[in-house]
Structures are given as C-alpha cells and as structure tokens.
C-alpha positions in Angstrom: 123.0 -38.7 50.4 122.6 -42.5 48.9 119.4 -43.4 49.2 119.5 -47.0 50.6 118.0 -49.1 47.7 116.9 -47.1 45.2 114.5 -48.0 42.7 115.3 -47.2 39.1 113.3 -47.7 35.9 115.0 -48.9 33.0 114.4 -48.3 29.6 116.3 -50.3 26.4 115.3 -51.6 23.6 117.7 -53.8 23.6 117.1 -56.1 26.1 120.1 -58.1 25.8 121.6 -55.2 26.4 119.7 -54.2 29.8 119.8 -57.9 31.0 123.5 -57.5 30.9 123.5 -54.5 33.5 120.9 -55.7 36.0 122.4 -57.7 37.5 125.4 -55.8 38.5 122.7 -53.7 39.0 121.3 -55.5 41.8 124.3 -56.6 43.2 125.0 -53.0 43.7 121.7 -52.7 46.3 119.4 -50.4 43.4 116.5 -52.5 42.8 115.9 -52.4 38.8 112.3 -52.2 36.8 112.9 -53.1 33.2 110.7 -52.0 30.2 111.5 -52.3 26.6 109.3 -49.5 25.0 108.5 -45.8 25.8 105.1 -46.7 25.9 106.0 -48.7 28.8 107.7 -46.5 30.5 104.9 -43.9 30.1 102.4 -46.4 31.6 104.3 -47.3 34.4 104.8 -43.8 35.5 100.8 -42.9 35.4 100.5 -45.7 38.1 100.0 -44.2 41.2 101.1 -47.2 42.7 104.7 -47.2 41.0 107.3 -44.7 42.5 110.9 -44.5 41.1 113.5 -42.3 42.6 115.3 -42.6 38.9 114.6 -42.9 35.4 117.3 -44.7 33.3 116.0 -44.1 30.0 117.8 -45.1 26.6 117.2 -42.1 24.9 117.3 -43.7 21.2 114.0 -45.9 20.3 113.0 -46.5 17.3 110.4 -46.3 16.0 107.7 -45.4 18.7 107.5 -42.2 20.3 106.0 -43.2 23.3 101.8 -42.3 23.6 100.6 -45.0 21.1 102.6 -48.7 21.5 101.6 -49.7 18.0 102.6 -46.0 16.4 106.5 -46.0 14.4 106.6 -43.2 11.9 109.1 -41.6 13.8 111.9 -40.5 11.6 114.2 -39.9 13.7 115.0 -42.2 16.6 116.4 -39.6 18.6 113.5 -37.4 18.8 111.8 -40.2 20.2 113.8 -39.5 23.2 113.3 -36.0 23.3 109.2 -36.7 23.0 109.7 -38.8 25.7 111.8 -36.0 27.8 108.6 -33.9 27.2 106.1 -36.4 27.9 107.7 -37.5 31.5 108.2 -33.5 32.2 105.6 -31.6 30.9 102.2 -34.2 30.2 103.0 -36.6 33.2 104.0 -33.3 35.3 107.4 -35.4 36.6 108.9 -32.8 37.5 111.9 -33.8 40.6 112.5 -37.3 39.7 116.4 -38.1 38.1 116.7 -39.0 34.5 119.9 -40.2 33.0 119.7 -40.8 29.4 121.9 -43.1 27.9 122.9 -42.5 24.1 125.5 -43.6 21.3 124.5 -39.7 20.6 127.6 -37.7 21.2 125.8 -34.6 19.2 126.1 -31.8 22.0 123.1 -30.1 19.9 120.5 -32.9 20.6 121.8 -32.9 24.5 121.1 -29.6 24.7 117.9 -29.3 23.4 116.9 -31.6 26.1 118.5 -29.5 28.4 116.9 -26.6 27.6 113.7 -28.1 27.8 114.2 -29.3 31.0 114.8 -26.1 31.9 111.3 -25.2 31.2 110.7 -27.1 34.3 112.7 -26.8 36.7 113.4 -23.8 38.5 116.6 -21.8 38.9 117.8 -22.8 41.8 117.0 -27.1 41.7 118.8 -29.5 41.5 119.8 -31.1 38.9 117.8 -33.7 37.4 119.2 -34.4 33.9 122.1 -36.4 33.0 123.8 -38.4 30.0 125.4 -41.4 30.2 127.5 -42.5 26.9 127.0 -46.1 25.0 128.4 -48.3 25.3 127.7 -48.6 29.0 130.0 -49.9 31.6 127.8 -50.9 34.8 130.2 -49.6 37.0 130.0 -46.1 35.1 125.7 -46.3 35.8 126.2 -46.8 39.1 128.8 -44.0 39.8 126.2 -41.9 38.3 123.2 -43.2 40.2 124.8 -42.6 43.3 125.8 -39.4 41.9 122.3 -38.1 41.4 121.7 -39.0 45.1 124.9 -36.5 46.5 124.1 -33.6 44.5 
C-alpha cells in the first residue's frame, strides 16, 4: 500500500542533478531530504529524530566513503557505495527501511555483491528492501519505483 507522503532521503553528488528530480518529486506528494555526501547521509540516519521510509542513494561517490567527511582515498567510486550499503545495514543496524540505488553501473557483478550482502540481513522470508534504478534517471521512472517499494 502507498504510503500517503512518504519521506525519502536523497543522496547525489551532483546536485544539479538532484535539484532536477525534486521537484517532480514533490509534485508527486513524497516529501524529499537532500544531502550531497555519504557522510551526510550517515549522520542524518543516526538522528533519532529523522525517520525516512526510503533511502535514494546514488550509489557512485567519489571520493568519500562515508565515516570521515574530509576522508577520499577511495579508489574505487563504486565501493564507496557498497561501504555505504554496509554502513546503513550492518553499523547503523537499518535493517527494514527501502534503498534504491541509483547507478550509471550496469555491472551485474557489483549489484550483486550488494545483494548478497543485504542478504546478510535480511531474513528469508522479508520483503524486499534493495533495488537499482539506472542513470540517467527519468523522475517518472523514481517514482514508479518508490511507489513500488510501497506495494510489495
């Protein structure tokens, strides 16, 4: 069931990019949070007072892998997402709310690795909770899939 105004959190590092989508966003009744680093992300989600029902994460940023703001030896932008994955799942204990990834990453290998660590938390029988969402992004595609996560 559509939950009536969800709240999402989204995370791109371009934020031309994100600026273009929230407002159809918005129009669409999901009320959007926008941050531009995973460090954000991360301290947004320890805040007891911030609830999201879904994470909208862009699951390529460079540079930082999400703990330290001011850390970018990561050599690989895309593990940054998978470190993230982990961080949200496993450190932050997250373990029920919806996370579409969005990615330019059409490498099934890299999806699946995230898959099989979310696997790791989840149990058999949940719902699902991970999804990927291909770059470029059509705002009507986002939204098809956020009130996707809310039927299954």
């Amino acid at each position: 069931m559509l939950k009536a105004n969800p709240r999402i959190l989204l995370l791109d590092d371009e934020p031309d990019k994100a600026h273009l989508l929230m407002p159809w966003l918005k129009t669409s009744g999901i009320e959007v949070e926008y941050e531009s680093t995973a460090h954000g992300v991360i301290e947004r989600l320890r805040n007891p007072n911030e609830k999201f029902d879904v994470l909208v994460l862009d699951m390529m940023m460079p540079g930082s892998h999400g703990e330290d703001p001011n850390s970018y030896d990561e050599p690989d932008p895309v593990e940054s997402g998978k470190r993230l994955h982990r961080i949200i799942r496993a450190d932050l204990k997250l373990r029920d709310i919806p996370i579409i990834f969005l990615s330019v990453v059409r490498d099934t290998t890299i999806r699946d690795a995230i898959r099989q660590e979310e696997a790791k938390h989840t149990t058999p029988n949940a719902r699902e909770r991970l999804f990927f969402v291909s770059k470029p992004v059509l705002a009507s595609a986002l939204i098809d899939r956020i009130r996707k996560v809310f039927r299954s």
